[in-house]
C-alpha positions in Angstrom: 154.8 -6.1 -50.9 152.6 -8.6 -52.5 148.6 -8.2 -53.4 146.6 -10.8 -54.5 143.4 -9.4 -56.0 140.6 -12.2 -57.0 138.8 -10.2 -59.7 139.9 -7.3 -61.5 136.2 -5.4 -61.5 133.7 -6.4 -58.8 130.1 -5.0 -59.1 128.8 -1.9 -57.2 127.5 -4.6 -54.7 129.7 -6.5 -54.3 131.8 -3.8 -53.5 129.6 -2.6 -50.9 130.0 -6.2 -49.2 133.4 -6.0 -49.4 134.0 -1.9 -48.3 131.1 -2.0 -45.6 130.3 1.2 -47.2 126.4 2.3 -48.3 125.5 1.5 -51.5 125.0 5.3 -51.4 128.2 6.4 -50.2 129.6 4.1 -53.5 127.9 6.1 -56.0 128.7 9.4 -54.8 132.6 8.1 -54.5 132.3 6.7 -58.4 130.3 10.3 -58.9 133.5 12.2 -57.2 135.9 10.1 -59.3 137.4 8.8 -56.6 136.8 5.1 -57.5 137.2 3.9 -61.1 134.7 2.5 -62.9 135.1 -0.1 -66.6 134.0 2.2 -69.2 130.4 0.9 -70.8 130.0 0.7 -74.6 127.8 3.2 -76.0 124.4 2.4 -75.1 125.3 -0.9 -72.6 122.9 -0.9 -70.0 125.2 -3.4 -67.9 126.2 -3.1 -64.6 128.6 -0.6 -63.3 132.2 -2.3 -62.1 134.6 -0.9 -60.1 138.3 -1.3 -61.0 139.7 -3.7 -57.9 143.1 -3.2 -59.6 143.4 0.8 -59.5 142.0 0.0 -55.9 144.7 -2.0 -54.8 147.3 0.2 -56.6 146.0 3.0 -54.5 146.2 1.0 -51.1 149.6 0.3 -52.6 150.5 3.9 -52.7 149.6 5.4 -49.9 150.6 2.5 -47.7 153.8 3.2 -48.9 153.9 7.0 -48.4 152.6 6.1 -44.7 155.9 4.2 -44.4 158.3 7.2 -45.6 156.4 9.2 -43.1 159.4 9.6 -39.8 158.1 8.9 -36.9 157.2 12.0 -34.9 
């Protein structure tokens, strides 16, 4: 399996372009540590970017366990 992935981080809106998601429904998933986030310097006020890569590696992973699942 091959993934090509254009940009390691995206913004949070950019994200929400890409996930169809609410910008809403983002937040509370970078809130629940379900999506990983770059880590700011101390006192950076930049912008919040998700990890694409850890994404993808995700997708990866349970794409894979979908496949070992026998069909019932």
């Amino acid at each position: 399996m091959q993934i090509a992935i254009d940009t390691p981080y995206v913004t949070i809106a950019e994200f929400v372009k890409r996930s169809g998601q609410s910008k809403s429904a983002v937040e509370n998933e970078i809130k629940a540590g379900h999506y990983l986030i770059r880590p700011k310097q101390g006192g950076s006020k930049g912008a919040v970017l998700i990890n694409m890569v850890h994404m993808a590696m995700e997708a990866a992973e349970q794409a894979e366990r979908a496949r070992q699942v026998p069909n019932q």
